[in-house]
KEPALO-622876 format. One line per field, with one value per atom (N, C-alpha, C): x, y, z; atom name; residue in one letter; residue number from 1. Coordinates in pm, whole numbers, plus 50000, padded with zeros to 5 digits. Layout:
// KEPALO-622876
x <- c(X	...)
y <- c(Y	...)
z <- c(Z	...)
a <- c(CA	...)
r <- c(A	...)
k <- c(NUM	...)
// end
This chain:
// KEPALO-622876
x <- c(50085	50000	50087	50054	50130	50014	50108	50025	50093	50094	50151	50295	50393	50511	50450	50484	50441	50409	50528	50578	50456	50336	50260	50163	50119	50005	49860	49826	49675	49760	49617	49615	49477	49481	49368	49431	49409	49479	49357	49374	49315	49323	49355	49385	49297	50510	50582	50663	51545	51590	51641	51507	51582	51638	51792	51788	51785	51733	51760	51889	52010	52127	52157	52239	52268	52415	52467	52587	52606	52684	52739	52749	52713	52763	52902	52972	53111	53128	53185	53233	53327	53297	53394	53512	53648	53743	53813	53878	53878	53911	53871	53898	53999	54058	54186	54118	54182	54145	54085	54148	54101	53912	53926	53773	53672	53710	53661	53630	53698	53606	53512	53536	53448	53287	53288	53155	53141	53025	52964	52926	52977	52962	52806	52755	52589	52552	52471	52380	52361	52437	52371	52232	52179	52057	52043	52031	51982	51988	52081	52081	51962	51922	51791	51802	51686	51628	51730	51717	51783	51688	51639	51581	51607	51480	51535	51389	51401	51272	51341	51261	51301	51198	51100	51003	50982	51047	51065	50935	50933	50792	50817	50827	50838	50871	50800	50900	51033	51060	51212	51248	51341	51418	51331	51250	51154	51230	51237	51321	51161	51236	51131	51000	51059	50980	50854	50941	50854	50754	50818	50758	50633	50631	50510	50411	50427	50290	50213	50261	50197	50104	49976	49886	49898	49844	49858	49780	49686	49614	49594	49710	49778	49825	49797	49870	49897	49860	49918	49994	50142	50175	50279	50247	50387	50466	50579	50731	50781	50739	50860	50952	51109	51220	51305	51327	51383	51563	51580	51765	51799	51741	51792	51713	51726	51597	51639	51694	51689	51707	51621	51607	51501	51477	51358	51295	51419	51385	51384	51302	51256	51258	51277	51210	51065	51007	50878	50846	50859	50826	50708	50560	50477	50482	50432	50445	50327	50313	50153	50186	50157	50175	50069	50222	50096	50169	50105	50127	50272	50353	50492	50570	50511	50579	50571	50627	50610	50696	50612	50678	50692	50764	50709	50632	50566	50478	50561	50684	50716	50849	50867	51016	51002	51072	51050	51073	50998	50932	51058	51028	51116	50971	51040	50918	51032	50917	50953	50860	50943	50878	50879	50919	50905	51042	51018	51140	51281	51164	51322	51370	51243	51313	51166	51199	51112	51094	51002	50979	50937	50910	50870	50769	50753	50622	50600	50518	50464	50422	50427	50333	50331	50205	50174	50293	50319	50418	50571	50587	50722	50812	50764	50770	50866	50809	50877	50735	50790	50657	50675	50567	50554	50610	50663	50705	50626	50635	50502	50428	50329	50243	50108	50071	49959	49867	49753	49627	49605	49560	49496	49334	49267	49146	49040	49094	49091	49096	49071	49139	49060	49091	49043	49167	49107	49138	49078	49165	49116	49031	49136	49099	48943	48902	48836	48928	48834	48848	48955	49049	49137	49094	49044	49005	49047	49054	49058	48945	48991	48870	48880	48903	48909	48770	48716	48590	48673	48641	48692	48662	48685	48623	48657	48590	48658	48599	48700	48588	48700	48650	48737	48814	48810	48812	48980	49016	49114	49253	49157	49271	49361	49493	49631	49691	49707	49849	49949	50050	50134	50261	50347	50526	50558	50651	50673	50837	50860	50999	51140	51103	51196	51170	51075	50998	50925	50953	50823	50694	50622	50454	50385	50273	50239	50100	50060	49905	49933	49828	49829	49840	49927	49969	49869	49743	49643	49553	49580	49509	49481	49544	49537	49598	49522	49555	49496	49603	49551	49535	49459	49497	49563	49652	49722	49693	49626	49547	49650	49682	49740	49694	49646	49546	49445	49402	49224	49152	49044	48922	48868	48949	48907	48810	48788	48653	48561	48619	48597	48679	48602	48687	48887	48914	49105	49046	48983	48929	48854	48826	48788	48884	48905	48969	48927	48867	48865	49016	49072	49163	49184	49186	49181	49276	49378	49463	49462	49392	49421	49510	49486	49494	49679	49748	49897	49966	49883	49933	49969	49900	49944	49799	49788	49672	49721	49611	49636	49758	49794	49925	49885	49868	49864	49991	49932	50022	49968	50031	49994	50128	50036	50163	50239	50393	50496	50502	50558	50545	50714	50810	50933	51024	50938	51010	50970	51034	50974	50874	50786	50664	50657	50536	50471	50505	50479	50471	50405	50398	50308	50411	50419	50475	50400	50483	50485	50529	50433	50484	50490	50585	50497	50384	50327	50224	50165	50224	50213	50180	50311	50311	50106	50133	49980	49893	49841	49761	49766	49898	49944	49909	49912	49907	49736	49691	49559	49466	49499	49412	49493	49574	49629	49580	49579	49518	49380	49380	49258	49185	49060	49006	49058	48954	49026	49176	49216	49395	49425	49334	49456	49497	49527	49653	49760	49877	49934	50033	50053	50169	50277	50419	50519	50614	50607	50690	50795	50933	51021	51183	51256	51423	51414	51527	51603	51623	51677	51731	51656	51525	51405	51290	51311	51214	51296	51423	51487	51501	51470	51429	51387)
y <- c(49880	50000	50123	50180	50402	50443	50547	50627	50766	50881	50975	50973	51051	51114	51170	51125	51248	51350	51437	51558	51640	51532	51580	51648	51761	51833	51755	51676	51621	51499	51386	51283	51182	51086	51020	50869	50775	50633	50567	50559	50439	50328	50364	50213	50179	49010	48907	48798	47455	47474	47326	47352	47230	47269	47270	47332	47209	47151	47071	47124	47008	47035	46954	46969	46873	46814	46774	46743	46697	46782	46716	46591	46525	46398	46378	46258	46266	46156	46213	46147	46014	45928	45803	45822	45753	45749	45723	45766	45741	45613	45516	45419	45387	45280	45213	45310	45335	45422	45288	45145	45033	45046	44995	44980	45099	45244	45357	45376	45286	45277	45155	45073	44998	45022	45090	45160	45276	45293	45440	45492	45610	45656	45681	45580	45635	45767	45809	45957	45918	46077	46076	46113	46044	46111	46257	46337	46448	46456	46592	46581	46636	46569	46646	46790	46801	47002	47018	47147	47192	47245	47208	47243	47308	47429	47497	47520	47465	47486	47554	47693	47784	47831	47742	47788	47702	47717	47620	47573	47485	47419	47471	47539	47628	47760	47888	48014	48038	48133	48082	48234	48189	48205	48147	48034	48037	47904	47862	47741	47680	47582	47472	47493	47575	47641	47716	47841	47936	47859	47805	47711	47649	47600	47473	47548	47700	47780	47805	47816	47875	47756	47808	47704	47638	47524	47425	47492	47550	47644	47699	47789	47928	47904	48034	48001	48152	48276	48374	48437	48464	48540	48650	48796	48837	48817	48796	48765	48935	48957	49098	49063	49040	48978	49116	49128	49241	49226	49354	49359	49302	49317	49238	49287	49175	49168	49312	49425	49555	49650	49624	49730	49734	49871	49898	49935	49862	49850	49711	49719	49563	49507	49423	49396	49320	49361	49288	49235	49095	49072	48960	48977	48920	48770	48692	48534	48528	48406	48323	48184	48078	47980	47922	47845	47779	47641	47552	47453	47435	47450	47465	47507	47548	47601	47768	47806	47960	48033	48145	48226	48416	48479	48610	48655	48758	48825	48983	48997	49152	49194	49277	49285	49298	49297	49324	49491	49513	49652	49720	49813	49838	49843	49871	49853	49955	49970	49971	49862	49901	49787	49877	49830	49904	49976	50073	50139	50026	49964	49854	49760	49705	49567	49494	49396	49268	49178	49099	49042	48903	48811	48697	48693	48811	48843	48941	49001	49120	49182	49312	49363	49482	49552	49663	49796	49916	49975	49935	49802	49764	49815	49871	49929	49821	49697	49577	49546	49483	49417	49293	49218	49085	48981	48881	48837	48670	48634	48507	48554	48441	48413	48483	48549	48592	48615	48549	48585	48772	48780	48879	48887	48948	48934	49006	49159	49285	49411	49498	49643	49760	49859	49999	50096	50250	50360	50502	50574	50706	50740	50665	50699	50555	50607	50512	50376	50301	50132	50117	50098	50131	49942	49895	49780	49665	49586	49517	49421	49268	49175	49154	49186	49246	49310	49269	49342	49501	49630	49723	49806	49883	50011	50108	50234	50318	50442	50584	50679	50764	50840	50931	50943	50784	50740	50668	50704	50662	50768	50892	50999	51049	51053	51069	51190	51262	51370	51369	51449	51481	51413	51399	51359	51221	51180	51012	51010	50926	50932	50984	51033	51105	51231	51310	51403	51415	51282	51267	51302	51363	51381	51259	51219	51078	51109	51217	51296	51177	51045	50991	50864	50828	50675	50611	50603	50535	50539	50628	50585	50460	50379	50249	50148	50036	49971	49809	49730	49577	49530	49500	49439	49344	49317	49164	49143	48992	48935	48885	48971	48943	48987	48970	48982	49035	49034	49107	48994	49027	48985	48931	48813	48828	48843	48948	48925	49083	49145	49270	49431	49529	49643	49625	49698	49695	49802	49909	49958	49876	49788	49722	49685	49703	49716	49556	49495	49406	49254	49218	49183	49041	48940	48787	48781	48807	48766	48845	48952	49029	49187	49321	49415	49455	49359	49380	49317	49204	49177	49300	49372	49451	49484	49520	49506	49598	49621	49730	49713	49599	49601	49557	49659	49694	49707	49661	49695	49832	49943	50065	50169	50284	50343	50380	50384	50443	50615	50657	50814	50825	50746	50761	50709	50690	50641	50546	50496	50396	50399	50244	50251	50255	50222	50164	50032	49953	49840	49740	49842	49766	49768	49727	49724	49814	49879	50017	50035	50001	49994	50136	50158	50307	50332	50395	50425	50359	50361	50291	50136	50064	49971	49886	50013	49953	49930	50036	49999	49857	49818	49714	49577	49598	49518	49482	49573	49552	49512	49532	49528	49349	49302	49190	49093	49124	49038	48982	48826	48757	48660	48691	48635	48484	48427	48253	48227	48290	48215	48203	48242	48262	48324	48456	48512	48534	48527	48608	48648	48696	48785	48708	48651	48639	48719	48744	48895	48876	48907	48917	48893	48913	48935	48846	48839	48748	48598	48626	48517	48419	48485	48438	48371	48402	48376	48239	48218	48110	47975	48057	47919	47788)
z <- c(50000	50000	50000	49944	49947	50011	50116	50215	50177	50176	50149	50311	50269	50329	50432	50569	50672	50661	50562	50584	50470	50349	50264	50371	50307	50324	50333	50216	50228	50157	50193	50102	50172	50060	50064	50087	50143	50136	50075	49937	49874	49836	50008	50023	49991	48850	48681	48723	48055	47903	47828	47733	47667	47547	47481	47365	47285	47123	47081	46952	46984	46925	46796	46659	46591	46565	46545	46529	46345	46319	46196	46166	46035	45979	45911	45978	45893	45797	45735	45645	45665	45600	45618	45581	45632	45548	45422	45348	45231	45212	45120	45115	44993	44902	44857	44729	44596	44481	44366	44428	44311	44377	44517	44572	44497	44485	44469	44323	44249	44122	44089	44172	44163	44215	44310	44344	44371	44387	44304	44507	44484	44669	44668	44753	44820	44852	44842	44900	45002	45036	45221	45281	45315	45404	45409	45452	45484	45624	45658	45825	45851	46044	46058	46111	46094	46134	46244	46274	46396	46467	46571	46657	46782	46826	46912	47025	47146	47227	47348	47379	47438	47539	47551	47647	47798	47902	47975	48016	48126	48158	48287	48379	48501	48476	48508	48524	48581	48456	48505	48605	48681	48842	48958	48916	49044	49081	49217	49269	49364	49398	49411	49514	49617	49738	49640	49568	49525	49434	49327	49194	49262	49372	49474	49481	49484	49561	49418	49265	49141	49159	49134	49137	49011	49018	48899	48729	48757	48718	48650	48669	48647	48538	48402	48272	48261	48345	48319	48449	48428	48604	48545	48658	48671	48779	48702	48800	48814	48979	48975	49095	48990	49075	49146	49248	49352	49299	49301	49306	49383	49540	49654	49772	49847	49986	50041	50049	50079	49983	49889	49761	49752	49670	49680	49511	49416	49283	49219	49092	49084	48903	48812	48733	48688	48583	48616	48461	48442	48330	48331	48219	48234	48114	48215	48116	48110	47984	47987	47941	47983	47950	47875	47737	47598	47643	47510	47537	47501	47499	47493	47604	47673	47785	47827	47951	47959	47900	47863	47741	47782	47824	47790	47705	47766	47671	47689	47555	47562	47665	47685	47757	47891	47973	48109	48140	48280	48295	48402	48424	48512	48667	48752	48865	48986	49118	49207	49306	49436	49570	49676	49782	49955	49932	50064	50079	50135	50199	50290	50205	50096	50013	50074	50094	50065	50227	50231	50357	50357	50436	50422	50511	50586	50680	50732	50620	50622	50717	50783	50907	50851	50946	50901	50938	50867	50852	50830	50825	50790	50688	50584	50481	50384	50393	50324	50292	50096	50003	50082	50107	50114	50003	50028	49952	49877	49816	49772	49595	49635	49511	49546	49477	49545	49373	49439	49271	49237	49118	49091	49069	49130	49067	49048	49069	49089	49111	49012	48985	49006	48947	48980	48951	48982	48960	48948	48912	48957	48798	48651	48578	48500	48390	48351	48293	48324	48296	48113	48156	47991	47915	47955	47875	47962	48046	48135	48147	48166	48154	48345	48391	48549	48617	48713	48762	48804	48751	48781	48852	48960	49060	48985	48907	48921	48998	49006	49128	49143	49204	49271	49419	49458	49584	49586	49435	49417	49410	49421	49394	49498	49515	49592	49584	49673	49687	49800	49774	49849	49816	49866	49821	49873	49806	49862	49915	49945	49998	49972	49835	49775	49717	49799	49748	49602	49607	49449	49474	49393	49379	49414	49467	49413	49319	49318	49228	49121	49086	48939	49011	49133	49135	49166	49169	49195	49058	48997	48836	48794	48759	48737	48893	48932	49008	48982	49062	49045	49204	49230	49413	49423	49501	49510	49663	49597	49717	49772	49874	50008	50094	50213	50369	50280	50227	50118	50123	50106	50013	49880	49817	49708	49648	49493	49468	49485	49574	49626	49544	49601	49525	49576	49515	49602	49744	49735	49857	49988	49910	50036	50166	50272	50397	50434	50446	50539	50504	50628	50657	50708	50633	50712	50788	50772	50888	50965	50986	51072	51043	51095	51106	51095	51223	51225	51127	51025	50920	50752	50797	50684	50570	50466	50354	50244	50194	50082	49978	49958	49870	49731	49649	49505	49371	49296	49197	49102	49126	49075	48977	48918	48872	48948	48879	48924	48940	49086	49107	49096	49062	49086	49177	49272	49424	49491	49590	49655	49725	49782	49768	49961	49969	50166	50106	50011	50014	49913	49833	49673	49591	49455	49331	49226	49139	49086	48916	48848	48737	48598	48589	48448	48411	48385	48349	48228	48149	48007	48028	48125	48100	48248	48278	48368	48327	48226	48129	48032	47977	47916	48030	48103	48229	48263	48272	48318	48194	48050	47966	47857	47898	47932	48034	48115	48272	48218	48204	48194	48305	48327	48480	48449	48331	48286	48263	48278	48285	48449	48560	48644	48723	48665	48688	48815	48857	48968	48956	49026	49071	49186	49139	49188	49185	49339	49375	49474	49470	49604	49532	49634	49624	49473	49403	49343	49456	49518	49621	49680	49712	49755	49664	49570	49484	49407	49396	49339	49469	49581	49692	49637)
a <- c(N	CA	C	N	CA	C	N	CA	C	N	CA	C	N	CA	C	N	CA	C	N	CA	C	N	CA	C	N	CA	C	N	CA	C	N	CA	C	N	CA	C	N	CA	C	N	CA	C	N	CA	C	N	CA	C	N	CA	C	N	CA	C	N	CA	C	N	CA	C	N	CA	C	N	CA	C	N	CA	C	N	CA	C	N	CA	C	N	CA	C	N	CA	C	N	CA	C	N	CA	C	N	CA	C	N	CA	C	N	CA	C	N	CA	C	N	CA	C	N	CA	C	N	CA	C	N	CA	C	N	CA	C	N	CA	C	N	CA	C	N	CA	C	N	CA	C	N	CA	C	N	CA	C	N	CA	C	N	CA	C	N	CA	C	N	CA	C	N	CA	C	N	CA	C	N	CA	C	N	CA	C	N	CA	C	N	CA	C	N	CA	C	N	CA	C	N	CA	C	N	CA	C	N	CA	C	N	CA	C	N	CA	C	N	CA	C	N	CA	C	N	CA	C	N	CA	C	N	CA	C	N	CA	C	N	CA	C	N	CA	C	N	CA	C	N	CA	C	N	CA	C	N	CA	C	N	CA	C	N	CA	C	N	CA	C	N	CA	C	N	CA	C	N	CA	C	N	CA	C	N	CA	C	N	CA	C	N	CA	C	N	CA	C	N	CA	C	N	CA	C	N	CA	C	N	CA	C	N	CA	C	N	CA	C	N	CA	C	N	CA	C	N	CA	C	N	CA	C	N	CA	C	N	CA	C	N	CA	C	N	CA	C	N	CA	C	N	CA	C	N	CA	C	N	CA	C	N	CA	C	N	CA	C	N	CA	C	N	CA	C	N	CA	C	N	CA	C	N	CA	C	N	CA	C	N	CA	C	N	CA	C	N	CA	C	N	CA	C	N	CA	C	N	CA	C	N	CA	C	N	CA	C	N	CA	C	N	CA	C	N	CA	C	N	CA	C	N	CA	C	N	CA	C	N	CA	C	N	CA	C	N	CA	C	N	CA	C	N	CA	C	N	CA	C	N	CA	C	N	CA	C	N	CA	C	N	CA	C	N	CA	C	N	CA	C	N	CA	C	N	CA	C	N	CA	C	N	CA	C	N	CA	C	N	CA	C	N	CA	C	N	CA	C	N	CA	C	N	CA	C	N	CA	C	N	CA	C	N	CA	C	N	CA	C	N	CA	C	N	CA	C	N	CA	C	N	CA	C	N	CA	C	N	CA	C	N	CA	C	N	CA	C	N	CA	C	N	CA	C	N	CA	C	N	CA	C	N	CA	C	N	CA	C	N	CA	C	N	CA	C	N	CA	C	N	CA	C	N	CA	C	N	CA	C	N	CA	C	N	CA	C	N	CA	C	N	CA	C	N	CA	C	N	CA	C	N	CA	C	N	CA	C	N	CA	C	N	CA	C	N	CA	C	N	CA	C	N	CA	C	N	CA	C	N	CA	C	N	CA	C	N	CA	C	N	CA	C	N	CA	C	N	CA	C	N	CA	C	N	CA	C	N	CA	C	N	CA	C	N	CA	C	N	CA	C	N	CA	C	N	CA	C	N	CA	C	N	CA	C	N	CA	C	N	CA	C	N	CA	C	N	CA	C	N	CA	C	N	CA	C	N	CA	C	N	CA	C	N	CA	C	N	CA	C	N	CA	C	N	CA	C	N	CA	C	N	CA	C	N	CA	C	N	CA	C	N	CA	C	N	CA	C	N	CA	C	N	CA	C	N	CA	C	N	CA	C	N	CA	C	N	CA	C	N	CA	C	N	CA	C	N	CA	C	N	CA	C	N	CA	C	N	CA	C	N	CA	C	N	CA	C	N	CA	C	N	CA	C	N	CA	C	N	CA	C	N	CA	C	N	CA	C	N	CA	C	N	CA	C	N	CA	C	N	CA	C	N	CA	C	N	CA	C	N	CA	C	N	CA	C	N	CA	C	N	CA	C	N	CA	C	N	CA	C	N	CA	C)
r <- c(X	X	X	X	X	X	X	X	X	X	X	X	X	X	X	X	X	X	X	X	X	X	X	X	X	X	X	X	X	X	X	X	X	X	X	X	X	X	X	X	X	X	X	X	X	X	X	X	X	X	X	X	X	X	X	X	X	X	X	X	X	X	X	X	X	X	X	X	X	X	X	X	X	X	X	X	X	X	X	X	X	X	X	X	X	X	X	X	X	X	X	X	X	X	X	X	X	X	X	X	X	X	X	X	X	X	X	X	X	X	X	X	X	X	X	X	X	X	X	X	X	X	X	X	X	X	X	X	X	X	X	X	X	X	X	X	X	X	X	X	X	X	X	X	X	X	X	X	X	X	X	X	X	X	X	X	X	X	X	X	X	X	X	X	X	X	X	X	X	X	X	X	X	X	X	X	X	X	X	X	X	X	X	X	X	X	X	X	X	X	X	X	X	X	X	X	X	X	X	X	X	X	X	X	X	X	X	X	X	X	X	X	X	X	X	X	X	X	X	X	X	X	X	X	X	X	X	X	X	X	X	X	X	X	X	X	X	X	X	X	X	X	X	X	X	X	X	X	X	X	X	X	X	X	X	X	X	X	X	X	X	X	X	X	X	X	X	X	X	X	X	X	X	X	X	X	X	X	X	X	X	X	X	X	X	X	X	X	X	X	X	X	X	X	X	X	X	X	X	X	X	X	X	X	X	X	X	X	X	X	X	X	X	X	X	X	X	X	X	X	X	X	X	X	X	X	X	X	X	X	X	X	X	X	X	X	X	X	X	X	X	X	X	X	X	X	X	X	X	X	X	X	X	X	X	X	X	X	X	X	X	X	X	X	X	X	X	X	X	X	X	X	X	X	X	X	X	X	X	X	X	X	X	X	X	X	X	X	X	X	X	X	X	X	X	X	X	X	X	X	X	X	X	X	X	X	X	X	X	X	X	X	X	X	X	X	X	X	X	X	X	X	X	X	X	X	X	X	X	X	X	X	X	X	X	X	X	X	X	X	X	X	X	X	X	X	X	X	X	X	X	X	X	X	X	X	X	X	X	X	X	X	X	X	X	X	X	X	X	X	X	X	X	X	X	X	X	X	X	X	X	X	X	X	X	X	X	X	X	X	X	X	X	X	X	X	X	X	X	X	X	X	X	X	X	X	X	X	X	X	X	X	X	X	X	X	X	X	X	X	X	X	X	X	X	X	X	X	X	X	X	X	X	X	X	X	X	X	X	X	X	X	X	X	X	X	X	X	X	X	X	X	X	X	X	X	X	X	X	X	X	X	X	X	X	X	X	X	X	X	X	X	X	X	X	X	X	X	X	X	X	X	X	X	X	X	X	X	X	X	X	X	X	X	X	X	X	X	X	X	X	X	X	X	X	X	X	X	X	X	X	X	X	X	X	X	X	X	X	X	X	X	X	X	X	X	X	X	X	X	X	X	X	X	X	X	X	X	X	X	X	X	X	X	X	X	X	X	X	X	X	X	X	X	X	X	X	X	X	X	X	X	X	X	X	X	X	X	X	X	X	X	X	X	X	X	X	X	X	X	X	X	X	X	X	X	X	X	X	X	X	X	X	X	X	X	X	X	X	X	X	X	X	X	X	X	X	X	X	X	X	X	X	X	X	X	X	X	X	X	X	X	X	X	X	X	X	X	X	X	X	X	X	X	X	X	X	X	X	X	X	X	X	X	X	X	X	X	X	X	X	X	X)
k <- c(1	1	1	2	2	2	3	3	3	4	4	4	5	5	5	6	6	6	7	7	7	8	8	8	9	9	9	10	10	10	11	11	11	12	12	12	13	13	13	14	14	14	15	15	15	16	16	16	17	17	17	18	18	18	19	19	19	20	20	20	21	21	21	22	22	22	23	23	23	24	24	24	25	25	25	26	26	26	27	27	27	28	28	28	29	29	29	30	30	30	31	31	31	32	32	32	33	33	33	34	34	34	35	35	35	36	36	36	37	37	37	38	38	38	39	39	39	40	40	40	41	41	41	42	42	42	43	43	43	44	44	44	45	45	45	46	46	46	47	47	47	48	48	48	49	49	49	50	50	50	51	51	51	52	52	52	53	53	53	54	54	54	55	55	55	56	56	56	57	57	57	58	58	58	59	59	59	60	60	60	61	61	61	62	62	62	63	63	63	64	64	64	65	65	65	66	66	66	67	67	67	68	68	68	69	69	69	70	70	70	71	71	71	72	72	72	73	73	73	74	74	74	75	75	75	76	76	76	77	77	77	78	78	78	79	79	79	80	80	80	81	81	81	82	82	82	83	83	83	84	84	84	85	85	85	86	86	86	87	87	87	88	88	88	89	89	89	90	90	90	91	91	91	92	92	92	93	93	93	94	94	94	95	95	95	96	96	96	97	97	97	98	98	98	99	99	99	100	100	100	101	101	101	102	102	102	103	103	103	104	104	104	105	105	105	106	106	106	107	107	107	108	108	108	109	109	109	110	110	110	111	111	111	112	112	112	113	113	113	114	114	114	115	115	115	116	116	116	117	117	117	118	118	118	119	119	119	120	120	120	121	121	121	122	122	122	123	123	123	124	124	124	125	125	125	126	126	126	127	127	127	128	128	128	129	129	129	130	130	130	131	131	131	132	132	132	133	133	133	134	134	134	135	135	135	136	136	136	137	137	137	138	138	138	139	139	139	140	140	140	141	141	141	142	142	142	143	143	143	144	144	144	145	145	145	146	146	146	147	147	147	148	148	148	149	149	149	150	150	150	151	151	151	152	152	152	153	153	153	154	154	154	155	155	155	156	156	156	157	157	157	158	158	158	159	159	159	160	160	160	161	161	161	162	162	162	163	163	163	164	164	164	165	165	165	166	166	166	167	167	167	168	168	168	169	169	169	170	170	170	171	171	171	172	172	172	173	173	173	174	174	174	175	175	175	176	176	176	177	177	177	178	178	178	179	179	179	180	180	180	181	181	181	182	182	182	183	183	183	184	184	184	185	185	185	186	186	186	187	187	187	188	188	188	189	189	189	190	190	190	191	191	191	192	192	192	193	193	193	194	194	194	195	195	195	196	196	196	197	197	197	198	198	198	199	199	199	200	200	200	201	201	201	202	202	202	203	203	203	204	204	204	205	205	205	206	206	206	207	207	207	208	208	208	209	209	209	210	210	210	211	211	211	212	212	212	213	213	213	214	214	214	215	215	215	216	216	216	217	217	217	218	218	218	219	219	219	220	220	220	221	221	221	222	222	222	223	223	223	224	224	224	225	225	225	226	226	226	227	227	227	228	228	228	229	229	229	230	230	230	231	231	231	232	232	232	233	233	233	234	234	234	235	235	235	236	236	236	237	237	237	238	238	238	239	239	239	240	240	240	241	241	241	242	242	242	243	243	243	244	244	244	245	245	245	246	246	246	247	247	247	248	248	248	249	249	249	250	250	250	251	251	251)
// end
């Protein structure tokens, strides 16, 4: 979740190998020059294709811990892998899985995360993203619905001011949003507050635009690419979001 900077004036909390190889055919040795006119050299076969399969059957950096939690399911996720469990910048590239295996869809994004980096147990103000698999299954924003097969909120309940940790603006970062069901409700607006695990567990952790800086605790993507994101996101595939360190996420 983003809450505005202490130090803001107003604000509102609204509250992402197999290669196949060939080997050359060789040639036999030459044989005696009497044998060599006596018969006529055979045609060679035809070497086979070269083949190349590049789509693994697991997302790749995920290690066996993380890999166990993608539900069986699941044919669309983003992976956003952390620089490191105390950073607070991220890449985010979105897959979908065909029958070939998982594939990107497009290049990877740039992102942000928490101010501290990443957590394995989230609490409220920690200012660490939670780290895990978590579904998508609903969005919102300040602006209208940009094409999204997503149940969408939109309103003015979404609109933000004041400065973020680096005296960035945050006016806009709630325009587009995805909820990531973590302590939420699935099924519900991303505004919705109510909390299964409980209150000291944390909530509100969204994937929204980027204001420049680091987050309370959501993931933060450009503007451009949110839209790309949300109007991508299909209810029948799935979808989630695998989020946390490099290190952690290859567990």
């Amino acid at each position: 979740m983003i809450t505005p900077n202490p130090r803001a004036s107003t604000f509102l909390i609204a509250a992402f190998l197999l290669a196949g190889c060939g080997a050359e055919t060789v040639r036999p040795a030459a044989e005696a020059p009497a044998r060599q006119q006596q018969e006529r050299p055979q045609p060679q076969s035809p070497a086979p294709a070269l083949t190349l399969d590049v789509a693994p059957q697991q997302l790749p950096g995920l290690g066996p811990k993380t890999w166990a939690q993608v539900p069986s399911g699941t044919r669309q996720a983003l992976v956003v892998t952390g620089r490191g469990k105390d950073f607070s910048t991220s890449r985010a590239v979105l897959y979908r899985r065909t029958d070939a295996g998982w594939e990107a869809v497009g290049e990877s994004w740039p992102a942000h995360n928490a101010l501290r980096g990443w957590t394995d147990h989230h609490t409220a103000g920690d200012l660490r993203s939670p780290i895990g698999v978590f579904s998508l299954t609903d969005a919102g924003g300040r602006l209208p619905d940009p094409g999204t097969r997503l149940p969408y909120d939109h309103g003015p309940a979404f609109t933000l001011s004041g400065t973020g940790f680096e005296g960035e603006p945050l006016a806009g970062s709630f325009d587009y949003v995805v909820a990531v069901n973590y302590n939420r409700k699935q099924g519900t607006s991303p505004l919705d507050w109510t909390r299964p695990l409980g209150e000291k567990r944390g909530g509100g952790i969204w994937i929204h635009v980027d204001h420049g800086g680091p987050t309370q605790g959501c993931v933060s993507l450009p503007k451009e690419h949110m839209r790309a994101l949300l109007r991508a996101l299909d209810p029948d595939l799935n979808p989630v979001v695998v989020m946390g360190d490099r290190a952690s996420l290859s567990r």
